[in-house]
C-alpha positions in Angstrom: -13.1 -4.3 -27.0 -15.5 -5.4 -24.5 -15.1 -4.2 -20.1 -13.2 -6.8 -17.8 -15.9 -7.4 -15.0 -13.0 -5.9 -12.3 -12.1 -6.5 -8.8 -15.6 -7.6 -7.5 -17.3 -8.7 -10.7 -19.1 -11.9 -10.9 -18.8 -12.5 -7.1 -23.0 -12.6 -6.0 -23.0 -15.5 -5.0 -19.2 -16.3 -3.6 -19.1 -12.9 -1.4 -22.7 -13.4 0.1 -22.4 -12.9 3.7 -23.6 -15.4 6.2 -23.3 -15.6 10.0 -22.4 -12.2 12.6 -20.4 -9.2 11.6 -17.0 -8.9 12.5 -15.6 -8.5 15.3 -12.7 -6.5 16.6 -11.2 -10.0 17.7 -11.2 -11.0 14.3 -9.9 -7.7 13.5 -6.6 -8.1 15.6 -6.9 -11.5 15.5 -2.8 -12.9 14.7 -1.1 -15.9 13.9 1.9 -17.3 13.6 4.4 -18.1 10.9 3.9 -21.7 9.5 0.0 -22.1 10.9 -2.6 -23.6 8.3 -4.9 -20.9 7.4 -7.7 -20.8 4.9 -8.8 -17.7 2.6 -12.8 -16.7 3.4 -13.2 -13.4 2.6 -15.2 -11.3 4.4 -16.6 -8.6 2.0 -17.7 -6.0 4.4 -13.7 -5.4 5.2 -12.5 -3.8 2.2 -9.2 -3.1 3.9 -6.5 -6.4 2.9 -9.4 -7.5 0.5 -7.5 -10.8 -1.2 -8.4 -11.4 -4.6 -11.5 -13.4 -5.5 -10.0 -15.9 -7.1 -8.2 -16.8 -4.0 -11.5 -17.6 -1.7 -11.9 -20.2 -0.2 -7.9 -21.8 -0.5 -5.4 -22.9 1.8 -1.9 -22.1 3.1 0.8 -21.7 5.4 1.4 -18.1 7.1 4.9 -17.3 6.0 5.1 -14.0 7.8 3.8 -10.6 8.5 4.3 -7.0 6.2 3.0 -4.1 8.6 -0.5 -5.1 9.7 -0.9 -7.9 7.3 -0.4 -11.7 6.9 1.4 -13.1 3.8 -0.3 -16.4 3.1 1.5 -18.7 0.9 -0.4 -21.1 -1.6 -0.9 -23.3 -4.1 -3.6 -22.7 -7.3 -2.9 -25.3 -9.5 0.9 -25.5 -10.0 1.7 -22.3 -9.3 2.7 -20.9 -5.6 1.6 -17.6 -4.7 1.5 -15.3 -2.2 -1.3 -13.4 -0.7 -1.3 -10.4 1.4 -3.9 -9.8 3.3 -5.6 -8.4 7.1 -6.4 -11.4 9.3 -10.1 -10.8 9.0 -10.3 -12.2 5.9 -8.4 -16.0 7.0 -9.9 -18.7 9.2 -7.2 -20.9 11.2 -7.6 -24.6 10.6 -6.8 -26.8 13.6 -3.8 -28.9 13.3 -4.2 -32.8 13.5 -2.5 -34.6 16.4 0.8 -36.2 15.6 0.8 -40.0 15.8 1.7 -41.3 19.0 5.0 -43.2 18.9 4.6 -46.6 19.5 
């Protein structure tokens, strides 16, 4: 029986770092229930390390468990949840409503 690759196998090339280290804004960093966040993993955090299949997805913060964010999202049909420090998820900006005419 051949070795699963594990938690960090076959990730060169999606876990290469680019840009500055984090900082301890982006450590403390919070957000609030029903914001649009995405999953970029930063992989010099292992603390609240998301799976790698989840990189690079979006969702809605549906609340908090101690420190952490639970992220819900969608990979293929399935919803699932992610827990998961705030270091490792980039806000998206919310679009402007449509002005009512």
């Amino acid at each position: 029986m051949t070795r699963k690759p594990g938690k960090r196998g076959k990730t060169r090339s999606k876990f290469k770092k680019t840009g500055t280290k984090a900082s301890v804004n982006d450590l403390v960093r919070e957000f609030k229930e029903g914001d649009t966040v995405q999953v970029v993993i930063d992989p010099s955090q292992h603390a609240g390390l998301p799976d790698k299949s989840f990189q690079g997805l979006t969702g809605k913060v549906s609340g908090r468990r101690g420190g952490a964010f639970e992220v819900t999202l969608k990979k293929g049909d399935q919803e699932n949840v992610v827990i998961t420090n705030a270091v490792h998820l980039k806000q998206l900006k919310q679009s402007a409503p449509a002005p009512a005419s």
